[in-house]
N, C-alpha and C positions, 0 to 999 in steps of 0.2 A: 327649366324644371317643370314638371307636372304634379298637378293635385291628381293622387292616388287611390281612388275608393278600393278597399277588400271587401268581398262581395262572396257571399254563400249561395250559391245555385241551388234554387226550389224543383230539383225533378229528380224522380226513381231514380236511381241507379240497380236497387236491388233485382228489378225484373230482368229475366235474361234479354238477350240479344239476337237475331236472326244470322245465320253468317253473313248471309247478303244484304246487309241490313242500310246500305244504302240506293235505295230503290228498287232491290233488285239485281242492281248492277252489278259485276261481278269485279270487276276493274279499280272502278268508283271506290266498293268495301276493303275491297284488299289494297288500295294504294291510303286511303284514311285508317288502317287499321296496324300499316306497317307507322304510321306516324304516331299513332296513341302510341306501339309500342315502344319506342322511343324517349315518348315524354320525361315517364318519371326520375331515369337516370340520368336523363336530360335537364331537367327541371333544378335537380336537386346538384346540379354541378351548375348549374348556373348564378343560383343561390349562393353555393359557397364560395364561387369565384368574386361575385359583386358585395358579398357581402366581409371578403376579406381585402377585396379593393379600399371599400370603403376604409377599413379599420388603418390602411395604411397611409390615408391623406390626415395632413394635419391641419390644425384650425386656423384659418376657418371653413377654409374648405370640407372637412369632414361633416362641420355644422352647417354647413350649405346642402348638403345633398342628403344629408340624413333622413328625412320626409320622404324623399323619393327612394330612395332603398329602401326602406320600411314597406313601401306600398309596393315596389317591382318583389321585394321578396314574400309579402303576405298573397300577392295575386298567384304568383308562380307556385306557391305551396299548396292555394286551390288546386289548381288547373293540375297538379302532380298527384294530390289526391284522389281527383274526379277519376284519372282517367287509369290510374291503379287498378279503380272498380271498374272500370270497363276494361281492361285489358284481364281483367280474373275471370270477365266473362269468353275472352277468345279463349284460354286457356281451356276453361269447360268445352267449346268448341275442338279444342283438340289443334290450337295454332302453335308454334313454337317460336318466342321470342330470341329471335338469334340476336338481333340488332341491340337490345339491351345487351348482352353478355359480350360481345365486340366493343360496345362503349364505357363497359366499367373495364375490360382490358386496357382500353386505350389510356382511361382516366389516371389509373394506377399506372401505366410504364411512363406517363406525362407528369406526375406527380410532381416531379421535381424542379419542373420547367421556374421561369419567371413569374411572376405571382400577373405581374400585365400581360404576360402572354396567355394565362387562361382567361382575362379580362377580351382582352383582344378574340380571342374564340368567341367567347359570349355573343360580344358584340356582334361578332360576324352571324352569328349562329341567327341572334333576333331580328338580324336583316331579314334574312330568308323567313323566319316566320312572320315578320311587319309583313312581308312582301306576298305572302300566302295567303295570310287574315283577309290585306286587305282585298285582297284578288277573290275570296271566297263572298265576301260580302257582297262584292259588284254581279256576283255569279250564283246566283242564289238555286240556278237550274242543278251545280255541282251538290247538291242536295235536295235534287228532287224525290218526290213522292215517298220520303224519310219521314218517321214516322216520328210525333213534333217533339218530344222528349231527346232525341238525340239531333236534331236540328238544332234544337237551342243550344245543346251541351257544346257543339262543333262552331255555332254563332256568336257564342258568350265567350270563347274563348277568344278566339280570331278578333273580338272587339275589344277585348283586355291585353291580348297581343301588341293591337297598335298600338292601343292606348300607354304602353310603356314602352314604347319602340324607343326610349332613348335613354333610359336608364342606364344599364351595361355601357355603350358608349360616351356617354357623359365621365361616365368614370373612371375609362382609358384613359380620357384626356385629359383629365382632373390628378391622374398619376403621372403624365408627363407622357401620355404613348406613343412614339412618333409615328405618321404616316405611312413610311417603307415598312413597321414592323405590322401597322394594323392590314399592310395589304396583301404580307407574306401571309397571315394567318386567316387572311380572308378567301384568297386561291386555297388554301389547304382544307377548310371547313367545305368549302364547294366542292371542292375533291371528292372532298368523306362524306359529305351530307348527300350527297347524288348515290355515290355505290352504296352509301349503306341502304338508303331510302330503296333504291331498285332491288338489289338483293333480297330484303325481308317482303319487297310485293309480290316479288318474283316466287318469292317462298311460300308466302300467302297464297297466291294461284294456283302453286301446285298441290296444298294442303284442298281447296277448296274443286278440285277437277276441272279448272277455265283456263288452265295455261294454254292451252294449246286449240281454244274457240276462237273462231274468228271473231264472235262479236267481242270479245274481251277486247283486242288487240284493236278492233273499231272503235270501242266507247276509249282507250287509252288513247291514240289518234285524234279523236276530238278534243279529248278533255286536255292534255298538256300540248298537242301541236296545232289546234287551230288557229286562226288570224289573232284571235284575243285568248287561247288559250293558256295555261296555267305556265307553262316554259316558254311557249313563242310569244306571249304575250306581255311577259317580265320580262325579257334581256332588258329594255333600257333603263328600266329600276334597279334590275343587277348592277348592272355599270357603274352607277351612279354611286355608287359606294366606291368607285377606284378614285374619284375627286380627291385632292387635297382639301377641297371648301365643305366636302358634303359632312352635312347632320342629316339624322333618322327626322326632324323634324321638317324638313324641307319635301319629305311626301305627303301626299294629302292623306287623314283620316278622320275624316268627319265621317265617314259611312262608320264606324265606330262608335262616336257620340251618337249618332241618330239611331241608332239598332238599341245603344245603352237605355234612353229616353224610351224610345216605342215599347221596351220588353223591360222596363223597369217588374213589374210585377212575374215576372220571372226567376226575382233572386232577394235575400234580404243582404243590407248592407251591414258589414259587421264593423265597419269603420274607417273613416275619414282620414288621411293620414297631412298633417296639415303641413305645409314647405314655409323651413326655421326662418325670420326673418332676421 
């Protein structure tokens, strides 16, 4: 279990945004902007998945993890927040969020599912963001020459990301989830989280006139297929989720703690969420 700070981010959001507003890059914007889009419906089913997990274990397990659900779901309501207002800013840009309206389709025809099989997505879902954060931290070029208010807003996440890489998970298994179902639903999230994720950059590119540049298609070649890039560079962290031993705890994030410490004056803390003893 993890002590949980919720934490309010000190930067504008109200100023607009550049469309290229990650260096320039046209690839770089449009593959982080089909991800904001995403969030908040993302966010808020995550929420309600772990936090109706929770309600379903009984004590004292409910009273074991209670701390930590409080804080995975006060960080996640930030981060659903934040990025609302930046995506109200694509919108004035004239982007169209498809990828949200494909996942509240999905959420609603899934409704009915196993109450651990949305737990089980979760989980799967926060691998792939533990596993992005922490790739983004090590890779600090992947927000180059960004201008520092949206650095941080992309930094602060990614470190709050790892920093509850185990919440959602913890409480699959604290529901009984087995193995075989957490890895059918983990191929399936990979499935969806790949086409949707390409589909809305892919959208994005063509909203923004770079589909069809070659540098687009070169800074995308670096950024996700080089030696340590963002896809060729995760498979064995991918993987590592098909274990029967593996927890979200067994990857390293301390480049999370240390970004939290160095940028403390980047946010005020709105509260400590303490683990019930």
């Amino acid at each position: 279990m993890s002590d949980l700070i919720v934490r309010r981010l000190l930067i504008d959001m109200k100023s607009p945004i550049a469309s290229r507003w990650n260096g320039g890059d046209a690839f770089r914007s449009a593959f982080f902007n089909a991800l904001s889009m995403s969030f908040p419906v993302g966010e808020q089913y995550f929420i309600d998945s772990v936090r109706n997990g929770l309600k379903s274990l009984r004590e004292p397990e409910r009273e074991r993890f209670d701390a930590e659900v409080r804080g995975f779901i006060g960080q996640e309501a930030t981060h659903r927040r934040l990025h609302t207002l930046f995506n109200g800013h694509l919108d004035k840009l004239g982007y169209t969020n498809e990828i949200e309206a494909r996942a509240i389709k999905r959420i609603k025809a899934n409704a009915a599912y196993n109450l651990r099989a949305h737990v089980a997505a979760t989980a799967a879902t926060e691998h792939f963001t533990a596993l992005f954060a922490d790739w983004i931290l090590r890779h600090p070029e992947a927000l180059a020459d960004t201008e520092p208010r949206l650095q941080t807003l992309w930094q602060w996440h990614c470190a709050e990301e790892s920093e509850h890489r185990n919440a959602a998970f913890d409480i699959y298994v604290a529901m009984g989830g087995e193995h075989a179902w957490r890895i059918r639903a983990f191929y399936y999230i990979s499935l969806i989280f790949m086409m949707d994720l390409t589909r809305q950059t892919l959208r994005n590119l063509w909203h923004d006139s770079s589909l069809f540049s070659f540098s687009t298609w070169r800074s995308a070649a670096k950024f996700l297929f080089a030696k340590d890039g963002l896809i060729r560079g995760n498979i064995g962290l991918w993987r590592d989720y098909l274990s029967p031993d593996f927890h979200p705890s067994q990857h390293e994030s301390s480049l999370s703690q240390q970004w939290l410490i160095a940028n403390a004056t980047q946010f005020a803390v709105v509260g400590q969420v303490e683990p019930a003893k």
